[in-house]
C-alpha positions as CSV (number, residue, x, y, z in Angstrom):
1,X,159.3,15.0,132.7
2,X,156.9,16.4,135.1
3,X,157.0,19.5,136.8
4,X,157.9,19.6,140.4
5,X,160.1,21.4,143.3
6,X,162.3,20.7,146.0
7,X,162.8,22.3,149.3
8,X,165.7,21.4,151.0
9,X,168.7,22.5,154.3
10,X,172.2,23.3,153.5
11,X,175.2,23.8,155.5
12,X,173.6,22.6,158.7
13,X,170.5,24.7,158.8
14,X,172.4,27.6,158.2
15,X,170.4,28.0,154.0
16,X,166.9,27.4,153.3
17,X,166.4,26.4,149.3
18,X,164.1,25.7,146.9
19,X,164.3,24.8,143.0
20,X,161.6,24.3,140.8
21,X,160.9,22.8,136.9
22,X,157.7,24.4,136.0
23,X,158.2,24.1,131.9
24,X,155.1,22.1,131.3
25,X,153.2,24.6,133.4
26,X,154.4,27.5,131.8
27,X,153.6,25.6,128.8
28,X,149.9,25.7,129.4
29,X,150.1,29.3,130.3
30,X,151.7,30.1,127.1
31,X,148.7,28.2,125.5
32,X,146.1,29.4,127.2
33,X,146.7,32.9,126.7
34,X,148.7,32.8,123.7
35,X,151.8,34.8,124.8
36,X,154.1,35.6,122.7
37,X,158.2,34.9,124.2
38,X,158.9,37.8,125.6
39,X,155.5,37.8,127.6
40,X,156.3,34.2,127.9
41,X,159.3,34.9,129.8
42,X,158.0,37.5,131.8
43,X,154.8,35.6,133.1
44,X,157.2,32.2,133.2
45,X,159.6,34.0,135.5
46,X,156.9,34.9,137.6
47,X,155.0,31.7,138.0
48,X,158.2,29.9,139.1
49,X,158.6,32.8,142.0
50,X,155.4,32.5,143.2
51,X,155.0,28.6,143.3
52,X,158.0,28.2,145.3
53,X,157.2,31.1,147.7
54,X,153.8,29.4,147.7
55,X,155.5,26.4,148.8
56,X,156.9,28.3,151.6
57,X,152.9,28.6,153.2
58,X,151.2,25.4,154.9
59,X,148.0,24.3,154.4
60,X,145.1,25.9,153.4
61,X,147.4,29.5,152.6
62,X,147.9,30.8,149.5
63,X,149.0,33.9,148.3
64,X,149.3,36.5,145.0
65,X,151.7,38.4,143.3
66,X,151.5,41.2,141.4
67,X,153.9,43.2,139.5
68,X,153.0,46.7,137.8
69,X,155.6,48.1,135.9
70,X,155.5,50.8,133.6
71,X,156.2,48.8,130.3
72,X,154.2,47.5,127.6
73,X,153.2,44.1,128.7
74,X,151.0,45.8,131.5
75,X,150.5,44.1,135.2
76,X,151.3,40.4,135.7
77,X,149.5,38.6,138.2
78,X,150.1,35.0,139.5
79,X,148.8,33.2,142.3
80,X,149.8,29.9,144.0
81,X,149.1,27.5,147.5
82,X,151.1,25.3,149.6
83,X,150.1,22.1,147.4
84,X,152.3,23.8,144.0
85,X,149.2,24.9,142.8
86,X,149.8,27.8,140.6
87,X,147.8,30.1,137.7
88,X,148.8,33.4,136.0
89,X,148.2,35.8,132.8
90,X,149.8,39.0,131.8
91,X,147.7,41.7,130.8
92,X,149.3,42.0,127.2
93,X,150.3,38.6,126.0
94,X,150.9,39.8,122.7
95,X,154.2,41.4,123.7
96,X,157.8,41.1,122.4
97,X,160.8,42.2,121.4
98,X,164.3,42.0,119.6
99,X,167.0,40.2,122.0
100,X,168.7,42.1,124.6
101,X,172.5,42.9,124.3
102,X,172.8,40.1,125.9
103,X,171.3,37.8,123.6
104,X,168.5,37.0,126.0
105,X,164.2,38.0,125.8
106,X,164.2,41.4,126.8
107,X,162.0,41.1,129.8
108,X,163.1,44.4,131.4
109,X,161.7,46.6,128.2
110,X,158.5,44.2,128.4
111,X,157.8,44.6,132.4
112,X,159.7,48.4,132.6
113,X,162.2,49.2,135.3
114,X,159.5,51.6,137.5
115,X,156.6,50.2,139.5
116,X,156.1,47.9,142.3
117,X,155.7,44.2,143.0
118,X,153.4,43.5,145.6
119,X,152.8,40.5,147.4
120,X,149.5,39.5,149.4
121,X,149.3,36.5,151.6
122,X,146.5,35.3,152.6
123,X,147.2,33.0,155.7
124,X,144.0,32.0,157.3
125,X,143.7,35.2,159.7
126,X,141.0,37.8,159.4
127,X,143.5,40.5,157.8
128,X,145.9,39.4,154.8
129,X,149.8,40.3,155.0
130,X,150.7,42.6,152.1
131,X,154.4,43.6,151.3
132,X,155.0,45.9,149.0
133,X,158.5,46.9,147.3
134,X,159.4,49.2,143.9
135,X,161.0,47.4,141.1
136,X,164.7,47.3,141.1
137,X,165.1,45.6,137.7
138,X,162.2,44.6,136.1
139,X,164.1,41.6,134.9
140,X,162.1,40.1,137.9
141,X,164.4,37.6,139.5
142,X,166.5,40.6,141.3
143,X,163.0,42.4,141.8
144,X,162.3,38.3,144.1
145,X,165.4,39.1,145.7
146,X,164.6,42.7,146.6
147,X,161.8,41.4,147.7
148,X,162.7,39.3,150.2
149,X,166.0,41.6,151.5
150,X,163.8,44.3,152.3
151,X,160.1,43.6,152.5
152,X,160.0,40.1,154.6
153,X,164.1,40.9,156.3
154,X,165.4,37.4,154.7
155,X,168.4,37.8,152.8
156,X,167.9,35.8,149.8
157,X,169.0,34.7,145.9
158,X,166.6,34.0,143.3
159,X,167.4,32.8,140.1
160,X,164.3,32.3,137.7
161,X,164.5,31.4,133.5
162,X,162.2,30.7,130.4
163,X,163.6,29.8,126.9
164,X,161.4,29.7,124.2
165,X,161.0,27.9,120.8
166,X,161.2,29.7,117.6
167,X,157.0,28.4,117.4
168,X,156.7,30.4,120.6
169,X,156.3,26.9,122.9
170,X,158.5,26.8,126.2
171,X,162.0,25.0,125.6
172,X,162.5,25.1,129.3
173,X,161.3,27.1,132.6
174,X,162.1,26.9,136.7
175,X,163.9,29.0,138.9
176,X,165.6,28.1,142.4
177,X,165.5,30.7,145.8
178,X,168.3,30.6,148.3
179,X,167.8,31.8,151.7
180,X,170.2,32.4,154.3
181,X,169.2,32.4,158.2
182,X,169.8,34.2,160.7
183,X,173.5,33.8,162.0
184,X,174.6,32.3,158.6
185,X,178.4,31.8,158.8
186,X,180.5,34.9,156.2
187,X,182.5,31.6,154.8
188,X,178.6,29.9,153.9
189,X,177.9,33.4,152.4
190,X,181.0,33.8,150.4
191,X,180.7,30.3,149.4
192,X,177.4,30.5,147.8
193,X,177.9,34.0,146.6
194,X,180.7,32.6,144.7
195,X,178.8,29.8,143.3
196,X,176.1,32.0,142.3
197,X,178.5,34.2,140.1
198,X,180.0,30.7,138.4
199,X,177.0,28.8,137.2
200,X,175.0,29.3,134.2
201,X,171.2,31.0,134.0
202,X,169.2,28.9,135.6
203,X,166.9,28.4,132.1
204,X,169.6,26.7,130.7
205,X,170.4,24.8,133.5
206,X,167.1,23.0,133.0
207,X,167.6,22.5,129.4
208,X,170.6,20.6,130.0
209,X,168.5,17.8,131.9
210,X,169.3,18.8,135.3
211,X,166.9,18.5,137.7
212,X,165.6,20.5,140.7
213,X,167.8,18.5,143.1
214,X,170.9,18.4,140.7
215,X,170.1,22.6,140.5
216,X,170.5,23.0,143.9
217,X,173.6,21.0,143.9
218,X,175.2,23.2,141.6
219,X,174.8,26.1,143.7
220,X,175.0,24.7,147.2
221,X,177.4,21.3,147.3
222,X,175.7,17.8,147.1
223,X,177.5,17.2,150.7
224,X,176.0,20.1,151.7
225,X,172.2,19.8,150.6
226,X,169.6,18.0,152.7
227,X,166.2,17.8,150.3
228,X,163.4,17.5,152.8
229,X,160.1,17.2,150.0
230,X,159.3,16.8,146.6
231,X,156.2,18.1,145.4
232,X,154.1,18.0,141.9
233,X,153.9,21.7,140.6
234,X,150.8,22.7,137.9
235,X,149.1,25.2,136.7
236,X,145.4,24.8,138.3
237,X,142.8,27.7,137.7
238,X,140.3,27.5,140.8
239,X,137.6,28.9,138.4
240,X,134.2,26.8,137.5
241,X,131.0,27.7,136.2
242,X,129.4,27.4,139.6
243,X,132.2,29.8,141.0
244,X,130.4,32.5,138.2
245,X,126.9,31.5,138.5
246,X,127.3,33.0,142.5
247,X,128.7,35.7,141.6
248,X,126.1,36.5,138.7
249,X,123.4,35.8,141.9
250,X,125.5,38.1,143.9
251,X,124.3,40.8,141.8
252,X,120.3,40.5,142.1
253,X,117.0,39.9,140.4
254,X,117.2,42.9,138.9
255,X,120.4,42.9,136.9
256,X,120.0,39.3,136.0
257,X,116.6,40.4,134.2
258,X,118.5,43.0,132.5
259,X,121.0,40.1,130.7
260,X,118.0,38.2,130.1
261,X,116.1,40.7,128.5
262,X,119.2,42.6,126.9
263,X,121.1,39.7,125.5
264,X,119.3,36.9,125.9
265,X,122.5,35.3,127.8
266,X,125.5,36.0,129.9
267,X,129.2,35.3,129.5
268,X,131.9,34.7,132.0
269,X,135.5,35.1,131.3
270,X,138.2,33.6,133.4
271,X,141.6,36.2,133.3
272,X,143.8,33.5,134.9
273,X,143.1,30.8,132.7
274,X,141.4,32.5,129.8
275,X,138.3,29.6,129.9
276,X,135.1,31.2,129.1
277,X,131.5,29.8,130.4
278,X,128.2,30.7,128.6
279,X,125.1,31.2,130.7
280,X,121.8,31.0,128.2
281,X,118.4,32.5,129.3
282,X,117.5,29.3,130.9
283,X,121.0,29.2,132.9
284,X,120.0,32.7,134.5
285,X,116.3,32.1,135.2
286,X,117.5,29.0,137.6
287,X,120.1,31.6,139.0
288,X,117.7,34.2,139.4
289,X,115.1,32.1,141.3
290,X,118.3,31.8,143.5
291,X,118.6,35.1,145.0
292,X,118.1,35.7,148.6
C-alpha cells in the first residue's frame, strides 16, 4: 500500500484532522541512513509530524523541524512541503535500547526529556516564522501537541507510531493530528478526549490494515468526518549534484584550487538523504571557470 494522508472536518467545522501512513517512507529513511529501531522510531515519529503539518502550508511553503534533546541519538531534523514531500536523518542512527516498561522502543531515553523543538516555516515572505517550545516528553507526539497548545494557540492531539521488525525494517509508521477551532463545543471536546483515551497506539492501528480515513474514524465518528483531500506522501531529498557544484563555486577560485591541488577531487555528502556525489579534478576545473 502506498503512503498517503488525509485532511478532513468533523463535527461541522468545529475539528480540523489529519492522518497519515508514511511506512514505506520511513522505510527508505531507515535504509538510507541505517537506523537502528529506536532511532527508527524517533526519526519515524518525526517524519509523520512534520508531513502532515507540512500539509497544513499551500503552495510553494515548506517548513523544518528540529528537535534537540539532551539524549544520545543527538538532534533530529525533518523537513517537508505542501505536496507530502518529506526527508529527514537523526544525527546518531546507530542508537537503541532495551523496551520501555511499557513494552514499547524507548524513544524518550533516545531523544532525552530536556531540549527544545523548534519549528521554522518558510512561507514565501522575506522573514521565516520560527516557534520555538522545550520538550515536554521527548516521546515526541506530546512534545507536537505542546507545540501546537502553546507555540501556534491551537489546541491540538497528535498521535504518531513506528513498529519495527526484528531485521530493523519498519512493520508500520503514520500518525494522525486533531485540531479543535475556535468556539469548539465542551460536548465535541469531551467526545474526542474520550475517544482518544479508548483506542489503541496509533502504530498498531496501521498494522491492523486501517487506513488513514478508517484512523480518523476511530477517533472522530464516520458520521462525523468530512475528508476533503487525499495526497501521495514520500520521502524526496531536494539534493542533486548541481545543487553541490554551486555551492562548491560559492566558495571561489581560490579554494577550488586548493581541492584540486590537495586531493585531486572533492566530495559532497547529502545529511538528509545520506547520497554522496564525487567531483574529480575535471568536475572542478569546469566549476572553477564558473566563478563570478
Amino acid at each position: 500500500m502506498e503512503d498517503y494522508l488525509v485532511k478532513a472536518l468533523a463535527f461541522e467545522g468545529q475539528v480540523r484532522a489529519y492522518a497519515v501512513r508514511s511506512t514505506e517512507t520511513v522505510s527508505e529513511a531507515q535504509r538510507r541512513h541505517y537506523t537502528w529501531p529506536t532511532a527508527s522510531a524517533a526519526l519515524g515519529r518525526t517524519m509523520a509530524a512534520t508531513v502532515m503539518m507540512g500539509a497544513m502550508l499551500s503552495d510553494e511553503q515548506k517548513l523544518t523541524v528540529k528537535i534537540e534533546g539532551d539524549g544520545p541519538i543527538g538532534h533530529i531534523l525533518a523537513d517537508a512541503n505542501a505536496k507530502g514531500e518529506v526527508r529527514g536523518y537523526v544525527l546518531n542512527p546507530q542508537t537503541h535500547f532495551d523496551l520501555n516498561e511499557h513494552g514499547k522502543l524507548d524513544v524518550r531515553k533516545a531523544v532525552g526529556t530536556s531540549g527544545a523543538l523548534t519549528v521554522v516555516k518558510d512561507i514565501g515572505m522575506r522573514d521565516f516564522f520560527t516557534g520555538q517550545v522545550p520538550l515536554v516528553s521527548g516521546e515526541l507526539g506530546e512534545d507536537f501537541t505542546y507545540y501546537f497548545s502553546s507555540s501556534e494557540q491551537v489546541p491540538s492531539a497528535v498521535g504518531v507510531g513506528v513498529l519495527v521488525n526484528p531485521d530493523n525494517s519498519i512493520l508500520a509508521a503514520g500518525g494522525f493530528i486533531i485540531q479543535l477551532m475556535p468556539g469548539t463545543s465542551d460536548e465535541t471536546i469531551s467526545f474526542i478526549e474520550k475517544r482518544l483515551t479508548e483506542i489503541p497506539p496509533v502504530s498498531k492501528q496501521i498494522e491492523r490494515g486501517l487506513t488513514p480515513e478508517e484512523l480518523l474514524t476511530e477517533i472522530l465518528g464516520s458520521e462525523n468526518v468530512k475528508f476533503l483531500e487525499k495526497m501521495p506522501v514520500s520521502f524526496t531529498c531536494t539534493c542533486s549534484k548541481e545543487r553541490f557544484g554551486n555551492a562548491i563555486i560559492g566558495l571561489g577560485k581560490e579554494e577550488i584550487q586548493d581541492m584540486i591541488d590537495t586531493d585531486g577531487q572533492a566530495e559532497a555528502h547529502c545529511h538528509f538523504c545520506n547520497e554522496k556525489y564525487l567531483y574529480t579534478a575535471e568536475d572542478l576545473e569546469v566549476l572553477k571557470r564558473e566563478v563570478i
